[in-house]
C-alpha positions as CSV (number, residue, x, y, z in Angstrom):
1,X,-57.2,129.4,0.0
2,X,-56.7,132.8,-1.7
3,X,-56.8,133.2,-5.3
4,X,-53.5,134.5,-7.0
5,X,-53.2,138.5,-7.3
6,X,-55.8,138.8,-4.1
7,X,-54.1,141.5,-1.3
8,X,-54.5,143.1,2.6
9,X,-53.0,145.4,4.2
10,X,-52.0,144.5,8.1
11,X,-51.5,147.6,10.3
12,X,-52.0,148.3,14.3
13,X,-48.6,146.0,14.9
14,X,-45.1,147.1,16.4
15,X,-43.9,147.1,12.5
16,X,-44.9,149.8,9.6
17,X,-48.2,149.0,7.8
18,X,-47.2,145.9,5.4
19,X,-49.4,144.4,2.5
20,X,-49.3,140.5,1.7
21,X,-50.1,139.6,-1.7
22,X,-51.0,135.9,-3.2
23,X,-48.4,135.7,-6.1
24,X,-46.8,132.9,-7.8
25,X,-43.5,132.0,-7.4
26,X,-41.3,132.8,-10.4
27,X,-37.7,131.2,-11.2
28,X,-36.8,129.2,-13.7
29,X,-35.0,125.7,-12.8
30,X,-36.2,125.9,-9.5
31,X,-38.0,123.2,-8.0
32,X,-40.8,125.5,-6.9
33,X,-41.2,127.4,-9.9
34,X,-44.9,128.4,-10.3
35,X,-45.4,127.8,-6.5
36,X,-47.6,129.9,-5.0
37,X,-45.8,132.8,-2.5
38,X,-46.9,135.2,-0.2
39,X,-45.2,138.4,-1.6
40,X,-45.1,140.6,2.0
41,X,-44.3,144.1,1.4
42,X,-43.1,146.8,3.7
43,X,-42.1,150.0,2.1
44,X,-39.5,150.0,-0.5
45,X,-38.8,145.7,0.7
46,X,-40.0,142.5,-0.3
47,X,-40.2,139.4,0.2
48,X,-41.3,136.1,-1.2
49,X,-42.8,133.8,1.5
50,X,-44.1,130.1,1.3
51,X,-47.3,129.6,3.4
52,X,-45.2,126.3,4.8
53,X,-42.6,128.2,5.6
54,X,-44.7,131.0,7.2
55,X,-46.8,128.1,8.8
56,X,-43.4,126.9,10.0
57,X,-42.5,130.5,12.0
58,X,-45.7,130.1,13.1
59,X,-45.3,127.5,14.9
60,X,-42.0,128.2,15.8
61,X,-43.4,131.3,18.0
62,X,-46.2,129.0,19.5
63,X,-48.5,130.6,17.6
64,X,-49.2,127.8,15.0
65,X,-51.9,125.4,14.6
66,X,-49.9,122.3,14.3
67,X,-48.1,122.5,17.9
């Protein structure tokens, strides 16, 4: 597993050069507060980004490891 603040830059793809960064999850009263969150950034957007959830898209493409 990453540690928190690590980042890489992904480029080569059909989509603009995008950065994932290990961050923490940050919102008070949620369940997942303090979670930690892929933070993917593309330009002037981000987004926040569960590794289950991104394991689920994953798998959802038949690219995952849990088919």
């Amino acid at each position: 597993m990453r540690k928190y603040g690590e980042r890489m830059s992904f480029s080569g793809g059909a989509e603009n050069t995008l950065s994932v960064q290990v961050s923490r999850h940050n919102c008070p009263g949620s369940l997942h507060d303090g979670d930690i969150t892929l933070r993917i950034t593309q330009g002037e957007e981000q987004v926040h980004i569960s590794p289950d959830t991104f394991q689920s898209i994953l798998d959802w493409l038949g690219h995952g490891q849990s088919q």
